[in-house]
N, C-alpha and C positions, 0 to 999 in steps of 0.2 A: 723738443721743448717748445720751439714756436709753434708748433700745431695745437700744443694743448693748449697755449695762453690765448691762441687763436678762437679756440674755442670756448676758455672760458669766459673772454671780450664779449662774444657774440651772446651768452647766454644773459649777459648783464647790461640791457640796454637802457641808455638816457637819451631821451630825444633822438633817437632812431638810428645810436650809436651804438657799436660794442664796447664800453670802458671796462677798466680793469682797475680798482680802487689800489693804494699801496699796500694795503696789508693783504689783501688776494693774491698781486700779484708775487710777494715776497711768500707768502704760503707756500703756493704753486713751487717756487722755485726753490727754496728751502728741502719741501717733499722731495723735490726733484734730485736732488744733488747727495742731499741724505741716502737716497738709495742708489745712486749711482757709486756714492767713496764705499760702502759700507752693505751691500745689496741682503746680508744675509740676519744686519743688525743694525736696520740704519738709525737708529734711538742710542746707538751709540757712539756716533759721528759728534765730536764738540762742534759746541754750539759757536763758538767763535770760526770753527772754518767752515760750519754749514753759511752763515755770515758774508763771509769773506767772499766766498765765490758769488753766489747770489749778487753782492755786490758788483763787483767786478761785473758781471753775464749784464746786469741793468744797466751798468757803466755803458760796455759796448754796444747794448741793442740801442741805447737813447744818444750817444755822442758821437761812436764811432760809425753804425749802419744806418741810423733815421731808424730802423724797424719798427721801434718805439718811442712814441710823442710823449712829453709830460704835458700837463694842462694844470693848472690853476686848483689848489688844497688835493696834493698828491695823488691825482688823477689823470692814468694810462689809458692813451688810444693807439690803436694800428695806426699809419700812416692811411690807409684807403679801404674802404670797404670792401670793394670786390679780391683787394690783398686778405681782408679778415678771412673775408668766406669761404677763399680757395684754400686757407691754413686751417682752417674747423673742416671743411671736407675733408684734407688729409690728414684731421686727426681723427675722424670717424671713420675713413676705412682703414687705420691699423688697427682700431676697435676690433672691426668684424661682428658688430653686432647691431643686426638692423631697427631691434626696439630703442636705440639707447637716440638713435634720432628722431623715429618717431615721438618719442615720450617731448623732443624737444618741438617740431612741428606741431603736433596736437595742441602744446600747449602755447607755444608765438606764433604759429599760423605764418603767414606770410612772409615772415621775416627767414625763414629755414629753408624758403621755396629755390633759390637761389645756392645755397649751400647743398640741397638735396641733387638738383643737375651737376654741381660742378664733383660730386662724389661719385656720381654717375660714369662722368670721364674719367677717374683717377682710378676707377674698380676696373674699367674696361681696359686701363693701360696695364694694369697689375693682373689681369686673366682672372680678376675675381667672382666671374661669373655667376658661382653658386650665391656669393653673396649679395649681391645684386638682384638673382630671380625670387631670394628671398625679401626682399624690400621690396619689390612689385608686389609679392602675393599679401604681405603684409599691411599693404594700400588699398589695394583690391577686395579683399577680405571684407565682409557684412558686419564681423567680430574681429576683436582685440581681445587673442588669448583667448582666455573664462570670464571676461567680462560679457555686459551686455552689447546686445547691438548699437551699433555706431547709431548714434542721431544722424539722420538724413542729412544735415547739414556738413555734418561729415564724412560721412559719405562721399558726397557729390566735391568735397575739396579733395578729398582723397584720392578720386576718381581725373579730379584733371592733375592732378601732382602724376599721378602715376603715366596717364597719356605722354606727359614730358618726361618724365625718366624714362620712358623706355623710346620715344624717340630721341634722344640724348643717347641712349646707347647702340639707335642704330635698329632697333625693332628687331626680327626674327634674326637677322644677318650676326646680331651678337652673339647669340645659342646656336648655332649650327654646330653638331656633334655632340651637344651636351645632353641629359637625361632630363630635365627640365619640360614640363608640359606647359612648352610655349600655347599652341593651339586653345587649351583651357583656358589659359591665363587671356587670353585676347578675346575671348566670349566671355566675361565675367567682367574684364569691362567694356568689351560693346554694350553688355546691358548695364554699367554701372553709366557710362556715358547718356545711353538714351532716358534712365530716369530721370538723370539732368535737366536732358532736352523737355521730355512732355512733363516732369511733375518736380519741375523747382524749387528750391528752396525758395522762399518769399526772400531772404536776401543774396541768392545767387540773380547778379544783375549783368544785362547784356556783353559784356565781356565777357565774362564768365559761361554764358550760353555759346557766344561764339565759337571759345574754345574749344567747347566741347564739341560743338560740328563741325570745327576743323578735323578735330583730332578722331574724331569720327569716321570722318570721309577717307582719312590714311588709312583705317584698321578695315574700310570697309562696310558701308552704313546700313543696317539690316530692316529699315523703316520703308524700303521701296523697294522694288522687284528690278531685277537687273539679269540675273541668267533667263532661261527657257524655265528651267525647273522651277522658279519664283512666280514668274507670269502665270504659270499656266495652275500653279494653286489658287491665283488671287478667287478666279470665278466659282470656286468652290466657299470662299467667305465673305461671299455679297452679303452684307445686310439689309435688311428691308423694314426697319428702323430709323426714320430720322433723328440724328445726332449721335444715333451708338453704331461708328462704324468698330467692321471688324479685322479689315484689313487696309489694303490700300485704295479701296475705293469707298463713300463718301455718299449715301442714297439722301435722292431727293426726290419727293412721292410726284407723280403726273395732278394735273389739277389746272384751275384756271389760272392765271399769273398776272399781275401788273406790273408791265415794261413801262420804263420811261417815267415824266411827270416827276422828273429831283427838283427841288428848288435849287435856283443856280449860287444864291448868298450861302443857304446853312447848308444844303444839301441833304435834306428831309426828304422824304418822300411826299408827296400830295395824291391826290387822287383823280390827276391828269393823266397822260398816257393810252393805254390801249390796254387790253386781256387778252392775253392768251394763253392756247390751250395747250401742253406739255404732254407728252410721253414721259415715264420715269426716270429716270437717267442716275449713273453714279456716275460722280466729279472725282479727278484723282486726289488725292489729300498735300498734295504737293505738287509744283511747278517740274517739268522734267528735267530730271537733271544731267552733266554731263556724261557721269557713266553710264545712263539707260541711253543716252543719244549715241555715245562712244560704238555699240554694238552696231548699230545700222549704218553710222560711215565706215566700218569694218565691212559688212558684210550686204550693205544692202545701196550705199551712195557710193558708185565707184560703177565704171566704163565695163559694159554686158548686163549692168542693173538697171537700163532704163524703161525695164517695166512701170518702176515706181514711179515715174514723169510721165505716166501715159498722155495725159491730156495735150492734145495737137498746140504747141506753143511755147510747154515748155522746158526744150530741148535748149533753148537760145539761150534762155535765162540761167540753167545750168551751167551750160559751158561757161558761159561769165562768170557765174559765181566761182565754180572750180581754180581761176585764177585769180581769187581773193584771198586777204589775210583770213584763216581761219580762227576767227576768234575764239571757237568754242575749246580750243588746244590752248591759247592764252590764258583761258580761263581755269583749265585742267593742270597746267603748268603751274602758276600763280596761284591757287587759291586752294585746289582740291575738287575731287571728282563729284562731292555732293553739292555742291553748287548748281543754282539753274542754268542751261544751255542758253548761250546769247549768241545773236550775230548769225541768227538763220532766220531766210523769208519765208514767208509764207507757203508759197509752195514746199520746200523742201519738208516743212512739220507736217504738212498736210501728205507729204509721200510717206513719213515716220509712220504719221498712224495706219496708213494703207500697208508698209510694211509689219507692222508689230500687230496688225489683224489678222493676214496670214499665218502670222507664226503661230497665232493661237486661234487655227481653225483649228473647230472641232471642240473646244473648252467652253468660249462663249456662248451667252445664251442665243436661242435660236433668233435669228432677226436680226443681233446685234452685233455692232465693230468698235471697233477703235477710231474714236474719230476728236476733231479739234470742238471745244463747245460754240453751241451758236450763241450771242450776246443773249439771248431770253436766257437760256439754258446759266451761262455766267453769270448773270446779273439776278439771276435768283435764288441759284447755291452760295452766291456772296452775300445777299439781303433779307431771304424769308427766314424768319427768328421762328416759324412753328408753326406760328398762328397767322391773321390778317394781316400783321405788321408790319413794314419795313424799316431795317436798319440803314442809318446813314452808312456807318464805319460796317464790317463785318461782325464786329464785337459788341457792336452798340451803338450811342449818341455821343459817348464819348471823344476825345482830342487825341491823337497819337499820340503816343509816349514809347521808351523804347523797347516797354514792354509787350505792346502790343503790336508791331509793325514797324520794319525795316526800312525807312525815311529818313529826312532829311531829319523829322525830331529826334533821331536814334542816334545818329552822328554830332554829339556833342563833346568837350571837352577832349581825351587824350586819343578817341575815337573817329578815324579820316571817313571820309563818304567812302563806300564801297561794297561791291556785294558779299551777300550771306548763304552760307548754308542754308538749305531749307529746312524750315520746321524749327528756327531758333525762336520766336514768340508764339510760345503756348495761349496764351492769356489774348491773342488777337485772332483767336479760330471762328470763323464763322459757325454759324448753329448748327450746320448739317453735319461740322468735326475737317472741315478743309481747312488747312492754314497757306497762310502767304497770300491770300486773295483782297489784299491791301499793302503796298510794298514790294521791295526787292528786284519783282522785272514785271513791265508789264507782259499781259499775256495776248498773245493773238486768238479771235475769235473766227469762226466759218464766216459769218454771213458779210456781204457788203456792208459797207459804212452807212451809203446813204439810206438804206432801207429800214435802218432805226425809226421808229421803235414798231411802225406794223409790221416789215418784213425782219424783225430781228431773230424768229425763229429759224429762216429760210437759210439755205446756205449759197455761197456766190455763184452766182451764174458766168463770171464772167473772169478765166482764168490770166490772162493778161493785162487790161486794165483796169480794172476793178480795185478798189481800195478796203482796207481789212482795220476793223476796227480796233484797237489795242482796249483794255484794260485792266483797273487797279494799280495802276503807279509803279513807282519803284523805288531802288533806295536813292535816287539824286529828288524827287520829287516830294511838295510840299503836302501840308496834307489835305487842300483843298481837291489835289491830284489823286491820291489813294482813297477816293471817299467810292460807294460800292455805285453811282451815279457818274462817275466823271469817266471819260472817253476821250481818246484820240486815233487822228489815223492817219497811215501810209500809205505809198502803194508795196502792191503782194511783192515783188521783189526786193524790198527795201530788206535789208541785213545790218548796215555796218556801224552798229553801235550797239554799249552794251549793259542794256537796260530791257533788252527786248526778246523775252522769252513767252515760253506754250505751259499750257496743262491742257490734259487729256479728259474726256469720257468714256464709258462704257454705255453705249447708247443704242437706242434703231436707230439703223441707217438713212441717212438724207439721201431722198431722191437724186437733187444732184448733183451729190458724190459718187453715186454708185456707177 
């Protein structure tokens, strides 16, 4: 009985309450009792003891237990919301019927979202499993029943409801042995998640993208190449298209290029600087994250692998690092695997890409490697809009917002600083289709710092002290910092902080890298 009245509280809300008016709740309990003295005729229960008990039952929920509050012109609350929601979740799974809460979610939204996880654990304690895979499919799902398709808005709420129910129940480890097409169900919505991510609803707003790459990252983010088998399709859907990439790489045409020459106030462009002249390059469409980095400290950063440190110098630098906090596990631990890799120097990205060009000998085009971008090379997949012109921001003249770029504007209100998933602001992609190339981690470039902006194609000469230019900001930084002109630098050994991450090219190879 308290679960239904739990439930019908929750369906009637006032100012972001479940109440329970007096004639509901004597409805409710009347029904109730009537078929409990009389199950097979309960209209023929008198009316004075269907009365009586009902009485009595509100006596003791409201005097004797607290269960039930009165309030001011014969209006019943729960004692506590999170008490409502767990007693409407266990009146929904004696239900066993997964539309009869959606019909309630569709229609209060958020208010259900809470009541949907805590039914979650109450199915999993009762082995209700089949009922349960039936409420994920039912989330998941494009249709409702013979209705039409879900509006993308719903969609995309439906999409992150179900990422939490089913982390709530523990993801695959709750179906083991069952007949249930887990596998299905978890590709339906990686893609319900990723339409999220690139084609949002206009009011699905930064938390709500967040979400979705977390919950992303759990099931497995299928937006970036991460096995051998992944990598080695990418060079098969190079595009050679600016702005319509087709895979994870991000073409930008060779040509003449203007480095350098930002105004330091707005951060315009002017027509100071230098020219120069480019090779074609494709930029990765994201920052690397830790599960593509995961694979090379497995198999490639680890004692009999120091091919990858070839360069006479640094061997020293290594061995130090190796007894450092590895941050990039803090950040796999804490956040999830599709987050940018932070808290690696220079050289060690720069041995990434020496590794991950190997691995895809043979795929790439001829000439070309894996390698880190030179600041020309960055600072033009961040800035050329097409034509002549240079963009301040990646996106445009525009001011950050936290639509477009993971900064300190993003971090407002119930939202702490901290990093993102990549690829949660669609609406901040520069033109050539790369996002995060404002915000989130800065990224390290090839060439020396001070060789900006003539020698900014160049890559460093000088593996020990030499200093490596970072760019595009990050999420602690303002937005004077993310603008596609603003720069700072280290030296190549510098790691331990964690704001400081790479993106890749598919480029010709620099002289002197090779």
């Amino acid at each position: 009985m308290l679960h239904q009245l739990a439930f019908a509280a929750h369906q009637q809300e006032v100012d972001g309450r479940g109440v329970l008016s007096g004639a509901l709740l004597r409805d409710t309990l009347d029904a109730f009792f009537r078929a409990r003295l009389n199950p097979t005729d309960p209209r023929a229960v008198p009316r004075e003891e269907v009365v009586r008990r009902s009485d009595r039952f509100i006596h003791i929920l409201r005097e004797e237990t607290g269960l039930v509050l009165e309030e001011a012109d014969e209006t019943y609350v729960l004692p506590h919301l999170t008490f409502e929601e767990y007693l409407a979740a266990c009146h929904l799974a004696g239900q066993e019927d997964p539309d009869l809460i959606y019909q309630q979610w569709a229609a209060g939204g958020d208010r259900w979202r809470e009541v949907a996880l805590l039914l979650m654990g109450r199915l999993a304690r009762q082995e209700k499993r089949s009922l349960a895979f039936s409420w994920l499919q039912l989330l998941v799902s494009p249709r409702r029943g013979l209705d039409a398709t879900k509006p993308a808005l719903q969609r995309q709420r439906d999409a992150l409801l179900a990422a939490a129910c089913y982390a709530e129940l523990g993801q695959r480890g709750a179906f083991v042995g069952s007949a249930n097409d887990v596998l299905g169900f978890e590709e339906q919505l990686r893609a319900a998640l990723v339409e999220l991510l690139e084609r949002p609803d206009p009011s699905a707003r930064l938390p709500q993208r967040l979400e979705a790459g977390t919950a992303l990252g759990l099931l497995g983010d299928p937006r970036y190449p991460v096995e051998d088998a992944q990598w080695q399709a990418e060079p098969g859907r190079l595009s050679q298209t600016f702005g319509r990439p087709k895979g994870y790489f991000c073409y930008v045409p060779g040509g003449r290029y203007r480095i350098g020459g930002w105004e330091e106030k707005t951060g315009r462009a002017t027509r100071a600087g230098v020219e120069l002249a480019l090779q074609p390059f494709w930029i990765a469409r994201f920052p690397v994250t830790v599960a593509q980095y995961a694979a090379f400290v497995a198999e490639g950063y680890r004692p009999g692998a120091e091919r990858w440190w070839a360069p006479e110098g640094w061997e020293q630098v290594i061995n130090k690092r190796r007894r450092a906090p590895p941050l990039w596990q803090w950040v796999v631990l804490y956040h999830g695997p599709n987050r940018p890799v932070v808290g690696v120097t220079w050289h060690e990205v720069t041995a990434y890409c020496a590794w991950l060009t190997e691995r895809l000998h043979g795929a790439l085009p001829p000439g070309h490697v894996i390698r880190l971008p030179t600041e020309a090379e960055w600072e033009t997949a961040a800035s050329f809009d097409g034509s002549a012109e240079r963009r301040p921001y990646p996106w445009g003249g525009e001011a950050p917002t936290p639509e477009r770029a993971i900064s300190k504007a993003a971090w407002t209100g119930e939202l702490g600083l901290a990093l993102a998933p990549v690829g949660c602001c669609p609406a901040g992609a520069a033109a050539c289709g790369a996002l995060d190339m404002a915000g989130n981690v800065w990224e390290v470039c090839a060439n020396e710092y001070n060789a900006y902006p003539a020698g900014a194609h160049e890559a460093q000469k000088d593996f020990t002290d030499g200093r490596a230019p970072w760019r595009g900001g990050s999420w602690y930084d303002n937005e004077t910092s993310v603008r596609c002109g603003a720069r700072v630098r280290y030296r190549l050994d510098f790691w331990y902080v964690i704001n400081i991450g790479f993106r890749v090219v598919l480029a010709s190879s620099l002289a002197q890298m090779s």
